[in-house]
mmCIF file of the N, C-alpha and C atoms, coordinates in Angstrom:
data_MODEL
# 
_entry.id   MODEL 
# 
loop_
_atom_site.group_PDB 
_atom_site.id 
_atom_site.type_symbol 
_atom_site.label_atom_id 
_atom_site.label_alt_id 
_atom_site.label_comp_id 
_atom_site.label_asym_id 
_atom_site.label_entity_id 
_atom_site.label_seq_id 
_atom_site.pdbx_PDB_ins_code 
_atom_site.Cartn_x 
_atom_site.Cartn_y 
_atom_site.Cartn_z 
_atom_site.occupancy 
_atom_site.B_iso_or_equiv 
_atom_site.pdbx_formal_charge 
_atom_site.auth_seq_id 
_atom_site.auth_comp_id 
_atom_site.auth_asym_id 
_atom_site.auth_atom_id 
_atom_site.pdbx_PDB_model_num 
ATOM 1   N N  . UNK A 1 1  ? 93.596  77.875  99.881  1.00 0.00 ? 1  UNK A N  1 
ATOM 2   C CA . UNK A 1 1  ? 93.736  79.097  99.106  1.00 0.00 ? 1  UNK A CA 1 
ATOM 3   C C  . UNK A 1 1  ? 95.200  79.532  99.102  1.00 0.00 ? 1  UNK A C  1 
ATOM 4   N N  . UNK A 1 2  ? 95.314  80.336  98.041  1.00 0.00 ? 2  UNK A N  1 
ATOM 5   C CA . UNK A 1 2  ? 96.921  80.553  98.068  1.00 0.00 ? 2  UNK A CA 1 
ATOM 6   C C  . UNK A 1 2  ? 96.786  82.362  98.341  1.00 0.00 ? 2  UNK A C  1 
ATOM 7   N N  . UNK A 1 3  ? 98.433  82.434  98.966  1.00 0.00 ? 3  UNK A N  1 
ATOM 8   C CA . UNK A 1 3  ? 98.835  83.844  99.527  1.00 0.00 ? 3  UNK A CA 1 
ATOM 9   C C  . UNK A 1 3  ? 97.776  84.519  98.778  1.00 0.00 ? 3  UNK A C  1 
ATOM 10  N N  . UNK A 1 4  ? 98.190  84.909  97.821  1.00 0.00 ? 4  UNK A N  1 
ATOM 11  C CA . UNK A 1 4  ? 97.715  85.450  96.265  1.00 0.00 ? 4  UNK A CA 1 
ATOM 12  C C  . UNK A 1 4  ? 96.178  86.161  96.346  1.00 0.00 ? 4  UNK A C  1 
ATOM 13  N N  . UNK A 1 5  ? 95.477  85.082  96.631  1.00 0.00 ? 5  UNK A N  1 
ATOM 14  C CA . UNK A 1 5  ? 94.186  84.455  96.622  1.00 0.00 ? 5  UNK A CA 1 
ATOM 15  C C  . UNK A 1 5  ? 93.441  85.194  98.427  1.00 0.00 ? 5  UNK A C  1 
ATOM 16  N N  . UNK A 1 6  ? 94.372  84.879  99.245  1.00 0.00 ? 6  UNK A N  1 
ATOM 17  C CA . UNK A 1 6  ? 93.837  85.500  100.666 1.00 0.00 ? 6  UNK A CA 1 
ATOM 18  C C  . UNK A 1 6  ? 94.150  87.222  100.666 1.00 0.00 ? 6  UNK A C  1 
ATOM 19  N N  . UNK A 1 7  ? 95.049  87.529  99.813  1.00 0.00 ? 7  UNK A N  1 
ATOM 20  C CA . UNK A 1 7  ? 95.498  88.785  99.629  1.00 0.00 ? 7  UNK A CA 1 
ATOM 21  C C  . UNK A 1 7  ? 94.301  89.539  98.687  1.00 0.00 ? 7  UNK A C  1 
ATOM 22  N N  . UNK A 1 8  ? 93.842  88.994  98.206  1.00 0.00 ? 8  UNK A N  1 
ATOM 23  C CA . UNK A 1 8  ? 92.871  89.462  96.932  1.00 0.00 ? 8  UNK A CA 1 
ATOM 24  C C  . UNK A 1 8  ? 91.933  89.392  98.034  1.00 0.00 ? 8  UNK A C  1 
ATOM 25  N N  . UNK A 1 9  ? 91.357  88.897  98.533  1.00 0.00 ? 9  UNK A N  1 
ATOM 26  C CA . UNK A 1 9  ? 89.547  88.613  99.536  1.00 0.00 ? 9  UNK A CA 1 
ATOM 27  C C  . UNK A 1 9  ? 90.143  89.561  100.669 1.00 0.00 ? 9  UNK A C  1 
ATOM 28  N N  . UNK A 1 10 ? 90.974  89.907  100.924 1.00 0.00 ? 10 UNK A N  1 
ATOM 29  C CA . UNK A 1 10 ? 91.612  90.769  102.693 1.00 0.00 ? 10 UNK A CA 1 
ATOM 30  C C  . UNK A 1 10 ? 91.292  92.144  101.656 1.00 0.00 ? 10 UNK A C  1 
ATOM 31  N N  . UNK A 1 11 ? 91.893  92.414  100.490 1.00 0.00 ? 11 UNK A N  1 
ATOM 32  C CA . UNK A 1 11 ? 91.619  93.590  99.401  1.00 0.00 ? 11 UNK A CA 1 
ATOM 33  C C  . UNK A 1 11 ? 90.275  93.909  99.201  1.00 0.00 ? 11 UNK A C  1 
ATOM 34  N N  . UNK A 1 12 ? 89.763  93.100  98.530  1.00 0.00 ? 12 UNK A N  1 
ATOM 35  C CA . UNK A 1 12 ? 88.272  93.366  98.427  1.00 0.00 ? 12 UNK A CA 1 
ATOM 36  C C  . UNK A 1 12 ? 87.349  93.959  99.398  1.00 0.00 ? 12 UNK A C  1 
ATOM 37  N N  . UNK A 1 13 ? 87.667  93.000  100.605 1.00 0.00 ? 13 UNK A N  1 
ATOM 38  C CA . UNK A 1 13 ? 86.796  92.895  101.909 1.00 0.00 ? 13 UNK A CA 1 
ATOM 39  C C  . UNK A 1 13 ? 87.140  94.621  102.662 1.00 0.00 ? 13 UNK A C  1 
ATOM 40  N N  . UNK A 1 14 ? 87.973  95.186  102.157 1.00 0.00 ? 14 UNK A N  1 
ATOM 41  C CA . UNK A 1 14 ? 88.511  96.329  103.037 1.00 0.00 ? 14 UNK A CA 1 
ATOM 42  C C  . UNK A 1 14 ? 89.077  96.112  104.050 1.00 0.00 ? 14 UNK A C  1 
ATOM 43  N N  . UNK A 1 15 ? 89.800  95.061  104.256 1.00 0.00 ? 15 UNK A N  1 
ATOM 44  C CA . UNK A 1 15 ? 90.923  94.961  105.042 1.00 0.00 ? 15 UNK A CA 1 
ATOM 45  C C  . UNK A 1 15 ? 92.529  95.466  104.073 1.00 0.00 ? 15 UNK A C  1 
ATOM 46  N N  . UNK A 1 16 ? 92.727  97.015  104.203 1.00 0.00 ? 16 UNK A N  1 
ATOM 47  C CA . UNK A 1 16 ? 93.804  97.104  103.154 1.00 0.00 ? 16 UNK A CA 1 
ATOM 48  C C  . UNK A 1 16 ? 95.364  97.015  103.782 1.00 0.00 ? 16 UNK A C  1 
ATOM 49  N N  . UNK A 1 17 ? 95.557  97.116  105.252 1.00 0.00 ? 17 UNK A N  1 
ATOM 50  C CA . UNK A 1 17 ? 96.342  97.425  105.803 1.00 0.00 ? 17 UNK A CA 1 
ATOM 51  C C  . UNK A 1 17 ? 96.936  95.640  105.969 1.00 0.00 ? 17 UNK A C  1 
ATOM 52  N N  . UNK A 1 18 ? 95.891  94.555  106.225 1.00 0.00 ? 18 UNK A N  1 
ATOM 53  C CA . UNK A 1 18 ? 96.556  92.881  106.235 1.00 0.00 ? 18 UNK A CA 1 
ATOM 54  C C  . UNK A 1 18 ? 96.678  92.292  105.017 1.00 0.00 ? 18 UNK A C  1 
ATOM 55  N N  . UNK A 1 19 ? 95.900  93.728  103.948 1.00 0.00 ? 19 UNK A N  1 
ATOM 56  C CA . UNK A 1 19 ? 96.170  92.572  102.863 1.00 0.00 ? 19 UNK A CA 1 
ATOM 57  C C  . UNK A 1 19 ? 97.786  93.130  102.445 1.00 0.00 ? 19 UNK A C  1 
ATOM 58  N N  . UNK A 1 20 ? 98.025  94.334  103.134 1.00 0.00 ? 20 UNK A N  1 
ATOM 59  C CA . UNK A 1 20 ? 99.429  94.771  102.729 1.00 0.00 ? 20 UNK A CA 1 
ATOM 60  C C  . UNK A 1 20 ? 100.824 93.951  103.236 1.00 0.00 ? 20 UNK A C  1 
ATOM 61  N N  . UNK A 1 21 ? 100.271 93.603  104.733 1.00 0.00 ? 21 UNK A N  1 
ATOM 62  C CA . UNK A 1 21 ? 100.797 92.581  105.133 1.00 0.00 ? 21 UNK A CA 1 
ATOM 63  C C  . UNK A 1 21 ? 101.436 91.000  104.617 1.00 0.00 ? 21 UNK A C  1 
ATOM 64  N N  . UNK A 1 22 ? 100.011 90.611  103.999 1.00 0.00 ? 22 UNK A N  1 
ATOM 65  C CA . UNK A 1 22 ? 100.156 89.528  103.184 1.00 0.00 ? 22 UNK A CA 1 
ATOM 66  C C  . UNK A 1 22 ? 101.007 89.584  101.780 1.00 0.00 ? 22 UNK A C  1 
ATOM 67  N N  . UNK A 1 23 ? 100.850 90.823  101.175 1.00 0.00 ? 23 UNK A N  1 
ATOM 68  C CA . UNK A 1 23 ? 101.955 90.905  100.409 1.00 0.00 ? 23 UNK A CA 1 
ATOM 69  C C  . UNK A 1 23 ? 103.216 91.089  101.077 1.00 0.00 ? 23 UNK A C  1 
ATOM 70  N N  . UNK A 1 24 ? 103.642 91.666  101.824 1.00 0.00 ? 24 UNK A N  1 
ATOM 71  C CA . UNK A 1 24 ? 105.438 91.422  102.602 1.00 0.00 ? 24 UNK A CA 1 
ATOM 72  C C  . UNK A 1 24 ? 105.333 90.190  102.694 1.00 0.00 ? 24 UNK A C  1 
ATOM 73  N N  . UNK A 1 25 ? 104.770 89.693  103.416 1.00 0.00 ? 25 UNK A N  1 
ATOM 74  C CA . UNK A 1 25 ? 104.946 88.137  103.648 1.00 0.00 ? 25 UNK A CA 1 
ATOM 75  C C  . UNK A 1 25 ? 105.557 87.193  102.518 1.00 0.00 ? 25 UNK A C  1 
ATOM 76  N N  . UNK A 1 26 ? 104.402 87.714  100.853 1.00 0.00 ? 26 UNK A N  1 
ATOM 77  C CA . UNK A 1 26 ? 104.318 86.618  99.887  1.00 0.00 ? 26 UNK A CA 1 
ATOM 78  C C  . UNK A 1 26 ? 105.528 87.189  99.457  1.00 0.00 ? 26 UNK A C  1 
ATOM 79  N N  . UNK A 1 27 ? 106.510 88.170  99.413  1.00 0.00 ? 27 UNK A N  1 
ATOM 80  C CA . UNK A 1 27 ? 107.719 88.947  98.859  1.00 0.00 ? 27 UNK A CA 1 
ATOM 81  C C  . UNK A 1 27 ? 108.539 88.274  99.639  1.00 0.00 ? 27 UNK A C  1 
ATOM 82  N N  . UNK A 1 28 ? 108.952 88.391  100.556 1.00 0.00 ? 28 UNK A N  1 
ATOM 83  C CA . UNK A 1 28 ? 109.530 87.316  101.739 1.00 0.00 ? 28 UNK A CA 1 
ATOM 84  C C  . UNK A 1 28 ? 110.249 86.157  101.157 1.00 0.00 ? 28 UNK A C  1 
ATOM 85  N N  . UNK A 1 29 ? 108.617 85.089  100.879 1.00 0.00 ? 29 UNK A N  1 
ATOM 86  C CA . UNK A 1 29 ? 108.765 84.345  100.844 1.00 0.00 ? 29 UNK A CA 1 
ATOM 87  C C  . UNK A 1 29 ? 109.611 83.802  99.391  1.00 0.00 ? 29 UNK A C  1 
ATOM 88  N N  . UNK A 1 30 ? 108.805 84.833  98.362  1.00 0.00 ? 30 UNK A N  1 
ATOM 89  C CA . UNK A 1 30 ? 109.788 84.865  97.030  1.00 0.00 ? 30 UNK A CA 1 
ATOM 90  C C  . UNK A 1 30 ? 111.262 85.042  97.105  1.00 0.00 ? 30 UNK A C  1 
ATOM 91  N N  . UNK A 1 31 ? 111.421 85.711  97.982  1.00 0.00 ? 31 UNK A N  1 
ATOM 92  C CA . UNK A 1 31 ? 113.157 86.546  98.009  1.00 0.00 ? 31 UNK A CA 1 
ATOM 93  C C  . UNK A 1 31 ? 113.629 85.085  98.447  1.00 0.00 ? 31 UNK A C  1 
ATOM 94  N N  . UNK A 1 32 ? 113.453 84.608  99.529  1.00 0.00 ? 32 UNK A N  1 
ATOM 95  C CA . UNK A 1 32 ? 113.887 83.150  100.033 1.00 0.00 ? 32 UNK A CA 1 
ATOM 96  C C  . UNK A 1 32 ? 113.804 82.048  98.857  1.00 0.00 ? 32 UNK A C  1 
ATOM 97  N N  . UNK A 1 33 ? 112.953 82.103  98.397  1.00 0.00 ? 33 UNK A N  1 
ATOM 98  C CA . UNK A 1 33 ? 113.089 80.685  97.311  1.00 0.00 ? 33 UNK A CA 1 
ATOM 99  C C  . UNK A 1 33 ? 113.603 81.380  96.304  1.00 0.00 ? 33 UNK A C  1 
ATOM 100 N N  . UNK A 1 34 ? 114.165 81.848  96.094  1.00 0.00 ? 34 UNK A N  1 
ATOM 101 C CA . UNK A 1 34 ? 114.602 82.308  94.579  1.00 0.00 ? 34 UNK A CA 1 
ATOM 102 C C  . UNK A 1 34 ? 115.665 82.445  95.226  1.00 0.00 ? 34 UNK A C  1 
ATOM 103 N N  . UNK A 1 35 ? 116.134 82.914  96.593  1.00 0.00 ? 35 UNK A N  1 
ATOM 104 C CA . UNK A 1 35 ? 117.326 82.984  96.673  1.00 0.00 ? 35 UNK A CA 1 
ATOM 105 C C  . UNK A 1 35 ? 118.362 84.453  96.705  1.00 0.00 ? 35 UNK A C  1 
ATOM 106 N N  . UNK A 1 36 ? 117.274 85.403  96.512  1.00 0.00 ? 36 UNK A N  1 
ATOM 107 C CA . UNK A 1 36 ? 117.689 86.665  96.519  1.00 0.00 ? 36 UNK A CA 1 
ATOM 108 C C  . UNK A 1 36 ? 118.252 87.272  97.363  1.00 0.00 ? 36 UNK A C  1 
ATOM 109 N N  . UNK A 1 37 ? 119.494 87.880  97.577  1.00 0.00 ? 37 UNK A N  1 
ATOM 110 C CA . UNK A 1 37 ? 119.782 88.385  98.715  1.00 0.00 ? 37 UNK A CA 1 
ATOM 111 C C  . UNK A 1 37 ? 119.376 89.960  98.865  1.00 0.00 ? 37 UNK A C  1 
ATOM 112 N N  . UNK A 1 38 ? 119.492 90.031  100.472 1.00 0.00 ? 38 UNK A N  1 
ATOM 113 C CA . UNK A 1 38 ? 120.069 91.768  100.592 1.00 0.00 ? 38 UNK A CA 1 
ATOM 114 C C  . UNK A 1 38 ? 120.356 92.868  99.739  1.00 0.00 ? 38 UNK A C  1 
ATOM 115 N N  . UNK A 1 39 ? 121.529 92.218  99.290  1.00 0.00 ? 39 UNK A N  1 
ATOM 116 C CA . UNK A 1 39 ? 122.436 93.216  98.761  1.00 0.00 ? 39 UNK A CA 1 
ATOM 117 C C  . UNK A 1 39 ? 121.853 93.261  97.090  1.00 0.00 ? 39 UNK A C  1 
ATOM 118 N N  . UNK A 1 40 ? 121.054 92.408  96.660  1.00 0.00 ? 40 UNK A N  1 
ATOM 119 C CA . UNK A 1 40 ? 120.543 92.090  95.500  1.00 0.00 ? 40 UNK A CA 1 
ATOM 120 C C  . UNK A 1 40 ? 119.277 92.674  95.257  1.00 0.00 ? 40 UNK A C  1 
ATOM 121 N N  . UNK A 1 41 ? 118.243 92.825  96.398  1.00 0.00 ? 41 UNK A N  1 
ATOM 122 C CA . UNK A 1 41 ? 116.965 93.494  96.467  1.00 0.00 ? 41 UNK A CA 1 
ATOM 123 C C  . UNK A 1 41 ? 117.768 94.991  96.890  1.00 0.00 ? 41 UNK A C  1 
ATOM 124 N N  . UNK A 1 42 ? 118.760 95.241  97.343  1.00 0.00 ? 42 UNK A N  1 
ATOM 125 C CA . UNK A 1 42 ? 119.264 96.806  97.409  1.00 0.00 ? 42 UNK A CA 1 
ATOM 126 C C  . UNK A 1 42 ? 119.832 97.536  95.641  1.00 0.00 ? 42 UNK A C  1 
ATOM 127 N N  . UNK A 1 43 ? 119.647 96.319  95.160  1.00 0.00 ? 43 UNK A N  1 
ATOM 128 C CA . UNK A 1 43 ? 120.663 97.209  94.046  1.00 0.00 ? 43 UNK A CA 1 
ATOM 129 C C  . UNK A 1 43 ? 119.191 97.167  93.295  1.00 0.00 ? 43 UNK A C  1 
ATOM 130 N N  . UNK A 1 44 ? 118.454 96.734  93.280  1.00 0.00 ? 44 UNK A N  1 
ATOM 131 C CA . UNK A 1 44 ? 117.126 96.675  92.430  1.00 0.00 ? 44 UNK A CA 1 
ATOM 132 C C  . UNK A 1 44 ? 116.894 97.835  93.023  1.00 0.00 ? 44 UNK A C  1 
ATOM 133 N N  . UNK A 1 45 ? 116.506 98.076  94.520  1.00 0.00 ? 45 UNK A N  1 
ATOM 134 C CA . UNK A 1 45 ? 115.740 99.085  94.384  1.00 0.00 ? 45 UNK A CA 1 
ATOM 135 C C  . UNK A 1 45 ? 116.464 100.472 93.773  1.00 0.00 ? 45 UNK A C  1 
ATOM 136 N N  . UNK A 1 46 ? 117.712 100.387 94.137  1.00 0.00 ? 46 UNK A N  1 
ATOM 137 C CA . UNK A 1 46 ? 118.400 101.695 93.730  1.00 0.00 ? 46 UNK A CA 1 
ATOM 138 C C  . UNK A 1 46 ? 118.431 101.628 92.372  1.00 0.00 ? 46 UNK A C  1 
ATOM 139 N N  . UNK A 1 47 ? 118.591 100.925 91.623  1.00 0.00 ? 47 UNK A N  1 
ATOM 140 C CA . UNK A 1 47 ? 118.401 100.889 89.884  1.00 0.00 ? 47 UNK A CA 1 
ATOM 141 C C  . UNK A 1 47 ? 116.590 101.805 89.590  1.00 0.00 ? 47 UNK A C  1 
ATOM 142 N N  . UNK A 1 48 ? 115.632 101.020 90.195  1.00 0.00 ? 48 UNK A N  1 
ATOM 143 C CA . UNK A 1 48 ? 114.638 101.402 90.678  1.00 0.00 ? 48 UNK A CA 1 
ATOM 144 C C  . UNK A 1 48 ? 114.138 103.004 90.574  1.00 0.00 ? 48 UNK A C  1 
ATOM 145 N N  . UNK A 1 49 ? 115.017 103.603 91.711  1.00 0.00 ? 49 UNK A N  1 
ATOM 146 C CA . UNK A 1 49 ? 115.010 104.410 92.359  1.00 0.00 ? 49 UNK A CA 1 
ATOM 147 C C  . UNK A 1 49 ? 115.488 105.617 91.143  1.00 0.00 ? 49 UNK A C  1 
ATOM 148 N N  . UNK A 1 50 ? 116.720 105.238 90.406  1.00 0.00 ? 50 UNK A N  1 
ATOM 149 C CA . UNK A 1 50 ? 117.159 105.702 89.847  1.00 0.00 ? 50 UNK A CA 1 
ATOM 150 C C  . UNK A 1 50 ? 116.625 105.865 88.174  1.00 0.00 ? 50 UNK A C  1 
ATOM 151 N N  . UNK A 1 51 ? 116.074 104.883 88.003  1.00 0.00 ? 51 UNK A N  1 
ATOM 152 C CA . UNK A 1 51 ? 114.704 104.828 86.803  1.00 0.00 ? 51 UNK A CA 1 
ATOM 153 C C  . UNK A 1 51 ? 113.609 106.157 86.962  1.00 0.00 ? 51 UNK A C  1 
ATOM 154 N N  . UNK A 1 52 ? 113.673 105.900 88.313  1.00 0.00 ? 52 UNK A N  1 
ATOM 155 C CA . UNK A 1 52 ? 112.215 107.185 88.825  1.00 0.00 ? 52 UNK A CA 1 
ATOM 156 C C  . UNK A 1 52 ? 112.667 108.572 88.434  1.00 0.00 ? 52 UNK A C  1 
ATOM 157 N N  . UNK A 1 53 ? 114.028 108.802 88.768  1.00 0.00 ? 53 UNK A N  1 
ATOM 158 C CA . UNK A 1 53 ? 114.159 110.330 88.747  1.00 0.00 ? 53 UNK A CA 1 
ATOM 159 C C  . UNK A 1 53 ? 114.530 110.726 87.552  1.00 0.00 ? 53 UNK A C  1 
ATOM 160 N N  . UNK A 1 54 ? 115.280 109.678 86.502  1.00 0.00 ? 54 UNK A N  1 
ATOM 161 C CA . UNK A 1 54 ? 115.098 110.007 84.749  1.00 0.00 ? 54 UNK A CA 1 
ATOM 162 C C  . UNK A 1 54 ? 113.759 110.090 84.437  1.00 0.00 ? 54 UNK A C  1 
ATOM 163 N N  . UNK A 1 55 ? 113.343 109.360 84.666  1.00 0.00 ? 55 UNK A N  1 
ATOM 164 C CA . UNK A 1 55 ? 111.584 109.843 84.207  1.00 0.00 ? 55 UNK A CA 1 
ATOM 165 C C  . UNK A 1 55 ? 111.146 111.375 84.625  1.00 0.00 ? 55 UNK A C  1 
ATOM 166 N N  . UNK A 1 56 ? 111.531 111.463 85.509  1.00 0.00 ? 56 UNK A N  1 
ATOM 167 C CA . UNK A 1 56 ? 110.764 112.643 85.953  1.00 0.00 ? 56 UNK A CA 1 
ATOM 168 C C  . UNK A 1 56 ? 111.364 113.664 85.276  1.00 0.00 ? 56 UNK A C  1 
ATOM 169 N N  . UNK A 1 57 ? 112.634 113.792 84.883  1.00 0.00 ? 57 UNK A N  1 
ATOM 170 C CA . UNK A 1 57 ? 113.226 115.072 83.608  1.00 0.00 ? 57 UNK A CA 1 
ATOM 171 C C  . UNK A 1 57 ? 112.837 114.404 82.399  1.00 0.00 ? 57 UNK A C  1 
ATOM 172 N N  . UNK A 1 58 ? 112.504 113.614 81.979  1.00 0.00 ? 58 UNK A N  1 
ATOM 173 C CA . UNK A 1 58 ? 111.465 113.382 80.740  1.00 0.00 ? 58 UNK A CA 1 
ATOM 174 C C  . UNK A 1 58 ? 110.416 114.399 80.248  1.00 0.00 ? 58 UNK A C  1 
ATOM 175 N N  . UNK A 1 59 ? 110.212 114.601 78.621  1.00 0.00 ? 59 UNK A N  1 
ATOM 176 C CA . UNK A 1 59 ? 108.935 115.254 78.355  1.00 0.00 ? 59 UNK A CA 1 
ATOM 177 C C  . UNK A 1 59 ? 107.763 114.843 78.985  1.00 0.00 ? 59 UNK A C  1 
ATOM 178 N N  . UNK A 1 60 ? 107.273 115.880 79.830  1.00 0.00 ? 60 UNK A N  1 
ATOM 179 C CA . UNK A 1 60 ? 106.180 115.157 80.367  1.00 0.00 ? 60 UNK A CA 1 
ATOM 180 C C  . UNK A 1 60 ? 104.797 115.075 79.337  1.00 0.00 ? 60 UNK A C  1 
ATOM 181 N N  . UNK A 1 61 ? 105.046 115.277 78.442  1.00 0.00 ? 61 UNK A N  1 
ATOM 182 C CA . UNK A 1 61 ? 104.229 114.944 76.926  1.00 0.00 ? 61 UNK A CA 1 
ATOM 183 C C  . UNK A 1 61 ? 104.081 113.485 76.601  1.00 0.00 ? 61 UNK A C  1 
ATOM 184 N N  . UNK A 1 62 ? 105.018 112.519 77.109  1.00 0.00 ? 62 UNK A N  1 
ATOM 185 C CA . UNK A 1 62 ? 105.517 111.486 76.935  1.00 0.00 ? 62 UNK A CA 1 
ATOM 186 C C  . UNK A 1 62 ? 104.850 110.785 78.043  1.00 0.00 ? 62 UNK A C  1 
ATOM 187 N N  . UNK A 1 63 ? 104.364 109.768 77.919  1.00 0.00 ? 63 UNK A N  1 
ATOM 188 C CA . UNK A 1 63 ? 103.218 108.718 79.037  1.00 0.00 ? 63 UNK A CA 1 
ATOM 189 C C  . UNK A 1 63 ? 104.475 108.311 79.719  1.00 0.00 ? 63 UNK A C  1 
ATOM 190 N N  . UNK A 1 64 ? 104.082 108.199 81.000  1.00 0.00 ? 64 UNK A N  1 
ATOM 191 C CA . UNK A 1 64 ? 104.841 107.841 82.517  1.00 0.00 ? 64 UNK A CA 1 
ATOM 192 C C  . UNK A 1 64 ? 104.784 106.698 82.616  1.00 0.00 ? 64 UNK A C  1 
ATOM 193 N N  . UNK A 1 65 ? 105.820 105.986 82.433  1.00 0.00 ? 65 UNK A N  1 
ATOM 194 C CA . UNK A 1 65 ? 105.776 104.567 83.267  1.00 0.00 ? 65 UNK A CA 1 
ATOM 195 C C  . UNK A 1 65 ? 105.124 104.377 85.035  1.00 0.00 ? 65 UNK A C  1 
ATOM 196 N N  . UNK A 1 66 ? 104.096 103.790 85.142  1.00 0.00 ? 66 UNK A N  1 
ATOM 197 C CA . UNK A 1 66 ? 103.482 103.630 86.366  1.00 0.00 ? 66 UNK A CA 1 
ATOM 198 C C  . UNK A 1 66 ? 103.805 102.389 87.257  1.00 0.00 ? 66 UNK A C  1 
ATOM 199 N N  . UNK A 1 67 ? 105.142 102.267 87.187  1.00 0.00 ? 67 UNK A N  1 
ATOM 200 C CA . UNK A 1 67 ? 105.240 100.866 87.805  1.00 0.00 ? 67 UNK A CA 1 
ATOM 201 C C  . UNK A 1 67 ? 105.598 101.597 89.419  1.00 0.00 ? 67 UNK A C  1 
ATOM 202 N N  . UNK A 1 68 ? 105.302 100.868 90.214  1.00 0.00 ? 68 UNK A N  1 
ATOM 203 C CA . UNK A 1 68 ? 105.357 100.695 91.969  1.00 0.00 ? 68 UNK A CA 1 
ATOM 204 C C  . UNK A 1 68 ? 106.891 100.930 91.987  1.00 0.00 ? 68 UNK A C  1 
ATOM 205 N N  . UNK A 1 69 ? 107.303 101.922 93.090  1.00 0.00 ? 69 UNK A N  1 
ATOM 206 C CA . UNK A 1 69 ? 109.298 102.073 93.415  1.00 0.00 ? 69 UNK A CA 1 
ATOM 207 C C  . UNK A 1 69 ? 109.040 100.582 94.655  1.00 0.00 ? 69 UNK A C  1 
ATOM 208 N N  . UNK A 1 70 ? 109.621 100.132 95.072  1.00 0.00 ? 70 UNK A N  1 
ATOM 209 C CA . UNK A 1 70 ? 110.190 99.815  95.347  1.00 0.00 ? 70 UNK A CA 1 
ATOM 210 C C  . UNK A 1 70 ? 111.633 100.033 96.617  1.00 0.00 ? 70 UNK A C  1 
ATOM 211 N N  . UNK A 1 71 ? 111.135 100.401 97.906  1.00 0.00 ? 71 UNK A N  1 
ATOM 212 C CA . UNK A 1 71 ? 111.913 100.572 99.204  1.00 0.00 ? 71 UNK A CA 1 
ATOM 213 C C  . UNK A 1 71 ? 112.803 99.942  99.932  1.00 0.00 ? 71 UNK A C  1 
ATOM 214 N N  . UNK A 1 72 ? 113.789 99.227  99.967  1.00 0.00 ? 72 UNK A N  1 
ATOM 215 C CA . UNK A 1 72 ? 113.810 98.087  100.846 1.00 0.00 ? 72 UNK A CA 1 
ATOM 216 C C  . UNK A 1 72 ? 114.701 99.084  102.397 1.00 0.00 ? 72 UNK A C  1 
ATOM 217 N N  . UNK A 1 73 ? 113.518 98.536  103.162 1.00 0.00 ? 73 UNK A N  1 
ATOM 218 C CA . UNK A 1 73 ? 113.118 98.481  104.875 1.00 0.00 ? 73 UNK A CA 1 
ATOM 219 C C  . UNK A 1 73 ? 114.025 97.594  105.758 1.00 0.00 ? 73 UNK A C  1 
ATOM 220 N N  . UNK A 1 74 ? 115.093 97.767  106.055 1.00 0.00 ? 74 UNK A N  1 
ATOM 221 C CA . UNK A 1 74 ? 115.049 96.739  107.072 1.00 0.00 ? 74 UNK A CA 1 
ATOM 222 C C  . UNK A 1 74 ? 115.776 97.239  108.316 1.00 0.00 ? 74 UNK A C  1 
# 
């Protein structure tokens, strides 16, 4: 089974806290093969970050983009 795939059955099953796990992991593992650095997942999130708070002085008449922010932890 793939990450993906054990992350989806840990979800379902009500395990929400390993399947959260399993996603850091499968992010991880993306950032490494693709090659992404640090300083590269920092400027995403702050672009990110900075997407969020124009929205929020937006007409709120106007549908909200619902995409996930984005933290980086380390």
């Amino acid at each position: 089974a793939t990450l993906e795939e054990c992350r989806a059955a840990l979800a379902s099953g009500g395990n929400s806290e390993t399947a959260h796990l399993v996603s850091v992991a499968i992010l991880d593992l993306r950032l490494k093969l693709n090659r992404i650095t640090d300083a590269e997942l920092r400027a995403l999130c702050d672009e990110m970050s900075l997407d969020a708070a124009t929205d929020k002085t937006r007409d709120p008449k106007l549908p909200q983009r619902g995409r996930p922010l984005l933290r980086l932890v380390k």
